[in-house]
C-alpha positions in Angstrom: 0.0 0.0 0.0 1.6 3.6 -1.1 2.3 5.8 1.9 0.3 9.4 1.3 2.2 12.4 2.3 0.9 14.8 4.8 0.8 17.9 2.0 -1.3 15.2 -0.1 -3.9 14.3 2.7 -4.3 17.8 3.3 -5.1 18.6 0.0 -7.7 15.4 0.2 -9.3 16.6 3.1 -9.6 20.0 1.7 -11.6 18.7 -1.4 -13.7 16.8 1.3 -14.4 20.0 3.4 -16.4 21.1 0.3 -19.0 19.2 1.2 -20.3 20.3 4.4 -22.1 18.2 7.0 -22.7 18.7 10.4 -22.2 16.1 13.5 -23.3 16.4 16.9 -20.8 15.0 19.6 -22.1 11.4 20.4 -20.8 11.2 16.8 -17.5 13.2 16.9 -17.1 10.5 20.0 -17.6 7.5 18.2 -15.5 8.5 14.8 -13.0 9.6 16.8 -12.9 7.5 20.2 -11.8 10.5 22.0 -13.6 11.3 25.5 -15.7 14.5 25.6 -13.0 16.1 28.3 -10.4 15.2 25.5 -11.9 16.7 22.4 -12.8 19.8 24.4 -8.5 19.9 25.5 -7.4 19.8 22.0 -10.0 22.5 20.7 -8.1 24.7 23.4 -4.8 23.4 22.3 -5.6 24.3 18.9 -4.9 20.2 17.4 -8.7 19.6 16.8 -11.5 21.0 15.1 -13.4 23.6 16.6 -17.4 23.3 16.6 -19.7 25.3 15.0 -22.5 27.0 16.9 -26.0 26.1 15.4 -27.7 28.6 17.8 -28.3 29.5 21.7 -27.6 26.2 22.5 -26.3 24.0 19.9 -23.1 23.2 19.0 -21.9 20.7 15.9 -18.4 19.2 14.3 -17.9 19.5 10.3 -18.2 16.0 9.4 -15.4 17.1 6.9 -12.8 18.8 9.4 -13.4 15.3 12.2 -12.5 13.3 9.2 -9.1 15.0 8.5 -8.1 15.2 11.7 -8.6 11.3 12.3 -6.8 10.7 8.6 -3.5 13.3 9.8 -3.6 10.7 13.3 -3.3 7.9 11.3 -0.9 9.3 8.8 1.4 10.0 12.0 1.4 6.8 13.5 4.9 6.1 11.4 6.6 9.8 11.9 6.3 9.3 15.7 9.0 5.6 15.3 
């Protein structure tokens, strides 16, 4: 299996953002298998997605952005050897 470079995901995932779709946290949760304390310690960090407010009280992940993020995890899982 060819090895994609990170400049080459990122370009992926930017053609992906272009279709937008919105995911509530129980799914950010399972696509991810981060903890809700987790996800909201690497929005503050700055190394995940922020979520979009939907109004007053509603708060949602582009589908689009969640999937990157998980695709640059896996794509470091060989730098970090």
């Amino acid at each position: 299996m060819a090895r994609v470079s990170l400049p080459q995901l990122q370009q992926d995932c930017k053609a992906e953002l272009a279709r937008r779709r919105f995911i509530k946290l129980a799914q950010v949760k399972d696509y991810t298998s981060v903890s809700t304390s987790e996800i909201y310690r690497r929005i503050a960090a700055g190394t995940f997605p922020k979520q979009i407010t939907l109004g007053p009280k509603s708060v949602a992940w582009d589908l689009g952005e969640v999937l990157c993020w998980c695709d640059e995890m896996a794509a470091q899982r060989g730098e970090a050897a």
